[in-house]
N, CA, C and O atoms as CSV, one atom per row, in Angstrom:
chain,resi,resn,atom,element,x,y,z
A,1,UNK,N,N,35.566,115.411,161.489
A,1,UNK,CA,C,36.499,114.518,160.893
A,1,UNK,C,C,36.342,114.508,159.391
A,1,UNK,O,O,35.257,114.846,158.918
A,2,UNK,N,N,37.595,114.055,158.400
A,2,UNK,CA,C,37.488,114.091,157.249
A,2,UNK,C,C,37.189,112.988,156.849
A,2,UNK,O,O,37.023,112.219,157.795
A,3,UNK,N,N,37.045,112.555,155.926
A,3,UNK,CA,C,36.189,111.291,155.505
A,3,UNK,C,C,37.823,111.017,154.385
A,3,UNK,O,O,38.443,111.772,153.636
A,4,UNK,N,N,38.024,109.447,154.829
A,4,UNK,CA,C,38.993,109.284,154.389
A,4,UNK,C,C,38.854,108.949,152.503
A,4,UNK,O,O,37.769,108.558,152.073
A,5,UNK,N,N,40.048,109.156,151.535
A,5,UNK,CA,C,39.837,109.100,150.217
A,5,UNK,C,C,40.847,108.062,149.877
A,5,UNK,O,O,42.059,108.010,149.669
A,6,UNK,N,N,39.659,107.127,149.915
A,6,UNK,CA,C,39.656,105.855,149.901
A,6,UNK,C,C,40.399,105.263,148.201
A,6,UNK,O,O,41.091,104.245,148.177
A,7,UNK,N,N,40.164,105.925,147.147
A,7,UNK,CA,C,40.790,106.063,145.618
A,7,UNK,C,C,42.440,106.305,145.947
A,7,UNK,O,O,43.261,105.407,145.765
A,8,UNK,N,N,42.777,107.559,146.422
A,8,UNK,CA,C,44.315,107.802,146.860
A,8,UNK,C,C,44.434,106.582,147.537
A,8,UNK,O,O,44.666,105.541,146.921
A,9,UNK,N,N,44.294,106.621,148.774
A,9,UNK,CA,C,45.015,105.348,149.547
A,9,UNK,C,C,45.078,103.481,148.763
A,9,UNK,O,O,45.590,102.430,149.149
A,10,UNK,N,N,44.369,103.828,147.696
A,10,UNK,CA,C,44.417,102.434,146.747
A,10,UNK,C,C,45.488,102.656,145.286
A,10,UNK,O,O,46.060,101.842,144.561
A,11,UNK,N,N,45.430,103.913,145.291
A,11,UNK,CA,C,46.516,104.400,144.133
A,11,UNK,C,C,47.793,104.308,144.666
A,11,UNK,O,O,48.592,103.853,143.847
A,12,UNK,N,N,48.472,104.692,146.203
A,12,UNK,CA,C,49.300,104.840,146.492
A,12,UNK,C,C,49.837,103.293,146.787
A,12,UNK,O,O,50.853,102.753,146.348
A,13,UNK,N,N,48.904,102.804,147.600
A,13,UNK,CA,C,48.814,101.232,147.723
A,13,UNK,C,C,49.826,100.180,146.427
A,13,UNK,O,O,50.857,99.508,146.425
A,14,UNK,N,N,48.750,100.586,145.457
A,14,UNK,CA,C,48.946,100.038,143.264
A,14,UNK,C,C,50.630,100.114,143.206
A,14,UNK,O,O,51.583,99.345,143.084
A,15,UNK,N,N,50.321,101.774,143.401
A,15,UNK,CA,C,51.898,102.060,143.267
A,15,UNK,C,C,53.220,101.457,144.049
A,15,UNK,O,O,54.288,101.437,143.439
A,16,UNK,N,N,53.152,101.024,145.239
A,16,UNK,CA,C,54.300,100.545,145.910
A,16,UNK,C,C,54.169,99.131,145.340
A,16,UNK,O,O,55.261,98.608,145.119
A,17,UNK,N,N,53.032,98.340,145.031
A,17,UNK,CA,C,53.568,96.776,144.987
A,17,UNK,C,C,53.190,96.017,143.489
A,17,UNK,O,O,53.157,94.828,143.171
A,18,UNK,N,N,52.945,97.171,142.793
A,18,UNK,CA,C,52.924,97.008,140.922
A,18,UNK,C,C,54.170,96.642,140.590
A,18,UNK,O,O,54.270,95.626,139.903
A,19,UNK,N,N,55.491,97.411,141.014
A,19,UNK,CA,C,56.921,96.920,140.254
A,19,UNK,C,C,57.195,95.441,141.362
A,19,UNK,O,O,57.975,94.582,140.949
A,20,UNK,N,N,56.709,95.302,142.338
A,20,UNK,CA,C,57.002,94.189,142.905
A,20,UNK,C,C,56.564,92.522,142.518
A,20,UNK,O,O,57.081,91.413,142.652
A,21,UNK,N,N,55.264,93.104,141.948
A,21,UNK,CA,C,54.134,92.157,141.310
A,21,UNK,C,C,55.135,91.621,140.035
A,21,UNK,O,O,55.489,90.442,140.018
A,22,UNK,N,N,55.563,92.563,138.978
A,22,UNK,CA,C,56.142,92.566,137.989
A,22,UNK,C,C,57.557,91.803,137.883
A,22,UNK,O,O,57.950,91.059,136.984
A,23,UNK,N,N,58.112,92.150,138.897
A,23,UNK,CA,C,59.322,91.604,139.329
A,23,UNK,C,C,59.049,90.210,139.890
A,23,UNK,O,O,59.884,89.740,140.662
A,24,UNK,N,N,58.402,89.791,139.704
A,24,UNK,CA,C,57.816,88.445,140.299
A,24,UNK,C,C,57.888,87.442,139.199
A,24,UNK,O,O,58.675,86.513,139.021
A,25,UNK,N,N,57.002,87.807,138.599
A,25,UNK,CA,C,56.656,87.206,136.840
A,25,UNK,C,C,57.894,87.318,136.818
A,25,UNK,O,O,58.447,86.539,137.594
A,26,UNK,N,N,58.730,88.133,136.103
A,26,UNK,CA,C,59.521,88.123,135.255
A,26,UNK,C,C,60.935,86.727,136.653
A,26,UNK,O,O,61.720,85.800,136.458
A,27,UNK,N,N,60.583,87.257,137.464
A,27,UNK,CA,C,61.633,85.978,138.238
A,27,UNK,C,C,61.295,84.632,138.120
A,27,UNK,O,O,62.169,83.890,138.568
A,28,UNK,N,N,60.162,83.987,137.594
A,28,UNK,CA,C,59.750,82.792,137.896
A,28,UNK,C,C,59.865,82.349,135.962
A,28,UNK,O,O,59.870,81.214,135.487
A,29,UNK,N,N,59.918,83.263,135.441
A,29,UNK,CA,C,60.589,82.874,133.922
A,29,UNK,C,C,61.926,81.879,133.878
A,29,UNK,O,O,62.972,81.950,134.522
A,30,UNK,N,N,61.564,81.095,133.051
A,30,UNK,CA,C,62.771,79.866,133.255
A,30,UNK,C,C,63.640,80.702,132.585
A,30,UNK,O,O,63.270,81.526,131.749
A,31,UNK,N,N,65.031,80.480,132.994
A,31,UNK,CA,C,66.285,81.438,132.253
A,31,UNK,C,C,66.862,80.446,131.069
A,31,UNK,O,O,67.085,79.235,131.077
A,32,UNK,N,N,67.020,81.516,129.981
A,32,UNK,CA,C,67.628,81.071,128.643
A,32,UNK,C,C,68.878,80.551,128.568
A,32,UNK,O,O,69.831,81.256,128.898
A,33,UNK,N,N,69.048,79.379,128.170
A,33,UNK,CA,C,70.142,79.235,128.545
A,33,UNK,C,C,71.025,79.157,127.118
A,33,UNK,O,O,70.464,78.825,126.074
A,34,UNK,N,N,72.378,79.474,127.157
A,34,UNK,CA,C,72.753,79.827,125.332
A,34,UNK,C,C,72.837,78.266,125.058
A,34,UNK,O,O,73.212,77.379,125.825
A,35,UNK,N,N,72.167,78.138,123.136
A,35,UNK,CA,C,72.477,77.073,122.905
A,35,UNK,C,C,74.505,76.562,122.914
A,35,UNK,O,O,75.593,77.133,122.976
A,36,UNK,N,N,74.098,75.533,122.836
A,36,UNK,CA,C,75.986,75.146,123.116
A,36,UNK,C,C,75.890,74.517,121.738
A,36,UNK,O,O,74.862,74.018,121.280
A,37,UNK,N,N,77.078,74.590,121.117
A,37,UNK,CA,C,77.731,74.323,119.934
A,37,UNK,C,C,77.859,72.167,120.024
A,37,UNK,O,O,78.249,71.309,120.816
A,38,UNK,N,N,77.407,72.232,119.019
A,38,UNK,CA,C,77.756,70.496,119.048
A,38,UNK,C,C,79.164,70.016,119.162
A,38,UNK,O,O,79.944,70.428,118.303
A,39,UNK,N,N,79.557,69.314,119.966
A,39,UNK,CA,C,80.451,69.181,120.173
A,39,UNK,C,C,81.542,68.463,118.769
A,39,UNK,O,O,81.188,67.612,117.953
A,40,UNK,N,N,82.928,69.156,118.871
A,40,UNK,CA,C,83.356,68.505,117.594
A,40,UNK,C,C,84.299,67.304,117.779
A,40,UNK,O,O,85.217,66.916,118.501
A,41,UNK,N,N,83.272,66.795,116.318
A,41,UNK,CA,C,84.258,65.395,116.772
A,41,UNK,C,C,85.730,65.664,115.813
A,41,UNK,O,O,86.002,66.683,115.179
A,42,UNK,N,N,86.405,64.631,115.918
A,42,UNK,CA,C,87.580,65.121,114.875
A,42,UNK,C,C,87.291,64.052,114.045
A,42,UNK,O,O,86.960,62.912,114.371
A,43,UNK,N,N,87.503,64.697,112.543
A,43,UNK,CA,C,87.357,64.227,111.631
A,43,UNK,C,C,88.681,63.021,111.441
A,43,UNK,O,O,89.878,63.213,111.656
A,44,UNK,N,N,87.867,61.492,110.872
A,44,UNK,CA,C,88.818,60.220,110.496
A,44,UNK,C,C,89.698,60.604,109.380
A,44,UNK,O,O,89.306,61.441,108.566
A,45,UNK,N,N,90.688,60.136,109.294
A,45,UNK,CA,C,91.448,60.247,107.985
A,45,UNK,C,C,91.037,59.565,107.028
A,45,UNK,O,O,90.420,58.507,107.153
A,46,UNK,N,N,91.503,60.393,105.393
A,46,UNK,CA,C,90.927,59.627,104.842
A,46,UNK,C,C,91.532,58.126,104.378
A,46,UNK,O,O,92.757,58.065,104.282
A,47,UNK,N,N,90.963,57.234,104.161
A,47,UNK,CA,C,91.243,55.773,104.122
A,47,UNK,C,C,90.939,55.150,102.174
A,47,UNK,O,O,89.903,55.151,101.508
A,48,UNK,N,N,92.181,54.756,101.866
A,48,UNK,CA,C,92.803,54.112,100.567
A,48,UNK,C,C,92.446,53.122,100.521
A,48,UNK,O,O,93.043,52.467,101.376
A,49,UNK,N,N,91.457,52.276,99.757
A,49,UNK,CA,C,91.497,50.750,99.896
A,49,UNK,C,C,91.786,50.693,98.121
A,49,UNK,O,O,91.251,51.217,97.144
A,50,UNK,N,N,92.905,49.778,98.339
A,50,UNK,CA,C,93.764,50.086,96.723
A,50,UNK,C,C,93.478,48.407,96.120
A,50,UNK,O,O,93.603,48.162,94.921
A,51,UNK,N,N,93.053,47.243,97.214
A,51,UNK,CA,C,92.608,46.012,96.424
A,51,UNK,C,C,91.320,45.608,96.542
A,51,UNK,O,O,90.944,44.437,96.484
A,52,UNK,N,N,90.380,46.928,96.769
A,52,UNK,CA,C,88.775,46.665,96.540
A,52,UNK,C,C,88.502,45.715,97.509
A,52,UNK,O,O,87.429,45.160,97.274
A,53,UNK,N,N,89.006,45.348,98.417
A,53,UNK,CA,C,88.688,44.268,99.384
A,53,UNK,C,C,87.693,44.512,100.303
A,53,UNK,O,O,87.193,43.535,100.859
A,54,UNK,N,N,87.081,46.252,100.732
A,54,UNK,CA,C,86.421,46.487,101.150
A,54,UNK,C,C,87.383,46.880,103.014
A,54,UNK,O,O,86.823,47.175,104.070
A,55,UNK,N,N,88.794,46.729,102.771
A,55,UNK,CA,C,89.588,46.910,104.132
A,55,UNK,C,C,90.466,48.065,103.930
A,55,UNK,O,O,91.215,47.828,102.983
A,56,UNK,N,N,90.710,49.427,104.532
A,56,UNK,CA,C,91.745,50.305,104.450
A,56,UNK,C,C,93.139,49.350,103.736
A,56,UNK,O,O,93.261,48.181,104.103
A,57,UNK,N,N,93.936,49.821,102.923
A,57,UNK,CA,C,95.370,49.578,102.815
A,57,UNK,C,C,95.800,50.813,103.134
A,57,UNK,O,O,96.724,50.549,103.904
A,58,UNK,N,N,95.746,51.976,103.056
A,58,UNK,CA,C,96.582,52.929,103.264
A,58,UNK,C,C,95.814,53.886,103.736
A,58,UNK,O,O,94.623,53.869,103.428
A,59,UNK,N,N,96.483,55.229,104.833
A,59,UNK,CA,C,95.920,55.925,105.031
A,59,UNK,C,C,96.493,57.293,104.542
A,59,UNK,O,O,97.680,57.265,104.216
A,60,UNK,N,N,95.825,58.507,104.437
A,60,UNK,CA,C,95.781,59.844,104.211
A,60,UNK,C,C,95.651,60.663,105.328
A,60,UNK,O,O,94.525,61.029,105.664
A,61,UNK,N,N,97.185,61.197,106.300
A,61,UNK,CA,C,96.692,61.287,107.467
A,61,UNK,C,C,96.399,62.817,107.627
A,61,UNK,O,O,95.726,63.361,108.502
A,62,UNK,N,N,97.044,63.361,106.608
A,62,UNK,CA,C,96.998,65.015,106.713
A,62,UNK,C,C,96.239,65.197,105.674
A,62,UNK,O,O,96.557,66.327,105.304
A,63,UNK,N,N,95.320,64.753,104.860
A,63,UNK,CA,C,94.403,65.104,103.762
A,63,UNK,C,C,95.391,65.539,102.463
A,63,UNK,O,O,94.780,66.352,101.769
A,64,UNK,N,N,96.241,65.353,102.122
A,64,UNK,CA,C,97.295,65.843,100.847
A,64,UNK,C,C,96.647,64.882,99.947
A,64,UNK,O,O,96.816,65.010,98.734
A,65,UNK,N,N,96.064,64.117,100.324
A,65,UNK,CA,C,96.018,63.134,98.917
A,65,UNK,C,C,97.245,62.578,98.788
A,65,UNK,O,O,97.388,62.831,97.591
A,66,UNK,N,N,97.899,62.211,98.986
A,66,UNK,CA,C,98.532,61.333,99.220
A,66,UNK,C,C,99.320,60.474,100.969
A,66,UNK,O,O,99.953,60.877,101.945
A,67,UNK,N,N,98.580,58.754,100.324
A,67,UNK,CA,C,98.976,58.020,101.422
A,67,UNK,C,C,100.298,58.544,102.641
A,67,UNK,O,O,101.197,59.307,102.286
A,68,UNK,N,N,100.233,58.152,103.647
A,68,UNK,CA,C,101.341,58.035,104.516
A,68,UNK,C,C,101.572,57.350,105.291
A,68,UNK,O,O,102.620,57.508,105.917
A,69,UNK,N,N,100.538,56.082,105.654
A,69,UNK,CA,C,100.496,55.034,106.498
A,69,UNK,C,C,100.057,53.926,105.893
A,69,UNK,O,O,99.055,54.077,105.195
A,70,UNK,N,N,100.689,52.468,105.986
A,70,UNK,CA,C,100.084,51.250,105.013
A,70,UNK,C,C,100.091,50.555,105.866
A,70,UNK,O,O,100.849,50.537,106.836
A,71,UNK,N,N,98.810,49.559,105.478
A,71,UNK,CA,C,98.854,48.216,106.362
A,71,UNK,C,C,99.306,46.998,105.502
A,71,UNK,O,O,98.651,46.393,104.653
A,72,UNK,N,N,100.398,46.816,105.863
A,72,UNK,CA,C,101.463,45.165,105.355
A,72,UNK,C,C,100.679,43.970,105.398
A,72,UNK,O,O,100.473,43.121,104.530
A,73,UNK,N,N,100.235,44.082,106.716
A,73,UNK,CA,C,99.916,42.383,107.205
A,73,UNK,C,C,98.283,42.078,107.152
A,73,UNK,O,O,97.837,40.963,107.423
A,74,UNK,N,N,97.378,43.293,106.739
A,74,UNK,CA,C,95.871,42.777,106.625
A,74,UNK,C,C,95.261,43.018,107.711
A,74,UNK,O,O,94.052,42.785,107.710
A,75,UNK,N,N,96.002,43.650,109.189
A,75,UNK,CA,C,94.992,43.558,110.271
A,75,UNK,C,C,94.362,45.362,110.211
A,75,UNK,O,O,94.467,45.936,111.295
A,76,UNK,N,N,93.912,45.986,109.352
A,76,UNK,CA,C,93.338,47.167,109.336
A,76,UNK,C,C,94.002,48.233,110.309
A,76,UNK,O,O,93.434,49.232,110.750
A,77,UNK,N,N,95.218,47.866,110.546
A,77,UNK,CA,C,96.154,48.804,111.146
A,77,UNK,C,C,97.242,49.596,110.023
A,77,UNK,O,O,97.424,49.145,108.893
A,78,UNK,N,N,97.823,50.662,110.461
A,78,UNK,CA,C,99.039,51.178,110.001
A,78,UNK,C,C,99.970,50.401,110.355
A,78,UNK,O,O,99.938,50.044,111.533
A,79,UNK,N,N,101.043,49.904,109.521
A,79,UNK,CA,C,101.976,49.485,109.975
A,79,UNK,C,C,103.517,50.126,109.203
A,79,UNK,O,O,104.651,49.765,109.519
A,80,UNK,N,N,103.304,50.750,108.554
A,80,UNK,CA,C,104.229,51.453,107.655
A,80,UNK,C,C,104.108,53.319,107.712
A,80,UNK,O,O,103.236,53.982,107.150
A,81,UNK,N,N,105.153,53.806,108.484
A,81,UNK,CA,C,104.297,55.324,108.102
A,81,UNK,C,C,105.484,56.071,107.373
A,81,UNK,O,O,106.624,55.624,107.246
A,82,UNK,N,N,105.025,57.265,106.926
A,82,UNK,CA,C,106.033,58.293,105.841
A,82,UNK,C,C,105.235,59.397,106.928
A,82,UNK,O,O,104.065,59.776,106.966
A,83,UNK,N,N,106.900,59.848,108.117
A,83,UNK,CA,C,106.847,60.868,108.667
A,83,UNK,C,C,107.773,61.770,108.082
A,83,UNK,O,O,107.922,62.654,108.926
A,84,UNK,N,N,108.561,62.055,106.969
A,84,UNK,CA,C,108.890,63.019,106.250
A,84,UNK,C,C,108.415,63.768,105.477
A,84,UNK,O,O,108.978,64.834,105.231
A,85,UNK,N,N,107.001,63.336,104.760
A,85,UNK,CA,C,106.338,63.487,103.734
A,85,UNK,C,C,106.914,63.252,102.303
A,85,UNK,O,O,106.636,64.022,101.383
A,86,UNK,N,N,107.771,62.103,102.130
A,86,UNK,CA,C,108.042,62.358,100.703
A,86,UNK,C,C,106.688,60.965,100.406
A,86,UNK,O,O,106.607,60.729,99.200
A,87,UNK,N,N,106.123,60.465,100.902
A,87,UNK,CA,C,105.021,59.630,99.930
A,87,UNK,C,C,105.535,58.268,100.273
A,87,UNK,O,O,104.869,57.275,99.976
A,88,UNK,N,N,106.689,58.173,100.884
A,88,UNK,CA,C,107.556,56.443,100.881
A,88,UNK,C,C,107.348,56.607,102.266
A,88,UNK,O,O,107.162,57.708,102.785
A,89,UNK,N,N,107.386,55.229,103.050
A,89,UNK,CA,C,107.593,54.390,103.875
A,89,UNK,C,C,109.197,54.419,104.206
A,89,UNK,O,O,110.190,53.975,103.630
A,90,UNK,N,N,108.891,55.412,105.832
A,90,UNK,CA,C,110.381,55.450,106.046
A,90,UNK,C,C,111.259,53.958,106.342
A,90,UNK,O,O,112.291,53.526,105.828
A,91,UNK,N,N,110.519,53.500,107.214
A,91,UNK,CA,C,111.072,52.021,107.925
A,91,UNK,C,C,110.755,51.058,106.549
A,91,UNK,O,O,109.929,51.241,105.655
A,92,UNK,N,N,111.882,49.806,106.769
A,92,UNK,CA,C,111.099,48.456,105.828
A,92,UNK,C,C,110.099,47.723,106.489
A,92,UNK,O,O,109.741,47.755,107.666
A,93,UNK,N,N,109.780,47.179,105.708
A,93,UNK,CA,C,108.413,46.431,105.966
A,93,UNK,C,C,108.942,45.408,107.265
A,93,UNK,O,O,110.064,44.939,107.455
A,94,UNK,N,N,107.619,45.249,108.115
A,94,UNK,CA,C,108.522,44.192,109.082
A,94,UNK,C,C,107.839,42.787,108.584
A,94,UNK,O,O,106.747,42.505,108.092
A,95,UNK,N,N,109.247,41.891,109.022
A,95,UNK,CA,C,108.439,40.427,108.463
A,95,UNK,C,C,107.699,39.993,109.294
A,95,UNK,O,O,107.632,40.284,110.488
A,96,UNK,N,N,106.845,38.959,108.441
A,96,UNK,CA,C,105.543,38.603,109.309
A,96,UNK,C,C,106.110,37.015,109.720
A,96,UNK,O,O,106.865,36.226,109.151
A,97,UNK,N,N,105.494,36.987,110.749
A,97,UNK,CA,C,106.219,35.701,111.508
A,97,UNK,C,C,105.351,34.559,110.570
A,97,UNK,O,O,104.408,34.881,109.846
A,98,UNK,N,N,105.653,33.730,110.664
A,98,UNK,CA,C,105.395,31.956,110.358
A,98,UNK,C,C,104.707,31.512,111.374
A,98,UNK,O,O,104.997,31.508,112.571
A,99,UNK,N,N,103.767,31.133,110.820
A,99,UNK,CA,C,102.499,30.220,112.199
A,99,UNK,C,C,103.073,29.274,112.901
A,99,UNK,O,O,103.545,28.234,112.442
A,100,UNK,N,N,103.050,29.569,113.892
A,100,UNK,CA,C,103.421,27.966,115.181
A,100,UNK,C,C,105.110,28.418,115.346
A,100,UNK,O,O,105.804,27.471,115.716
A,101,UNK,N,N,105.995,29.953,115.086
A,101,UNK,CA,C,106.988,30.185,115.712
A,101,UNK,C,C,106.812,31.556,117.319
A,101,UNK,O,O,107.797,31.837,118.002
């Protein structure tokens, strides 16, 4: 009988379960995941305060630098807008009611 060669049968062994070993590791690696973009917020318009009061009067809704929305009555709303773009207030002003009508 031949005396078995015990080195081969451990080389051949290495060889079948080395890429398996490898493939192992590399599977138990947490997967990269792409960073994601911060989400965008949309930018506020810019806001006119024309009696220093510390409250919007007018707004800048397309960035031209010049106003297109005014607030009449003080409640930090638009109440006046210029959808043509000439800079004026298409509608008139609406009147403000009288307390207790």
């Amino acid at each position: 009988m031949s005396k078995p060669k015990f080195p081969v049968a451990f080389l051949a062994a290495l060889a079948l379960i080395l890429p398996f070993a490898v493939g192992a590791v590399h599977a138990n690696e947490p997967a990269k995941e792409p960073m994601a973009a911060p989400a965008a917020k949309p930018v506020p318009p810019p806001t006119i305060d024309t009696n220093a009061d510390g409250k919007p009067d007018a707004w800048d809704r397309d960035g031209n630098g010049v106003p297109d929305a005014w607030d009449t009555n003080g409640d930090d709303k638009p109440d006046l807008w210029d959808k043509n773009g000439d800079g004026k207030p298409d509608e008139p002003a609406p009147k403000a009611e009288a307390p207790g009508q």
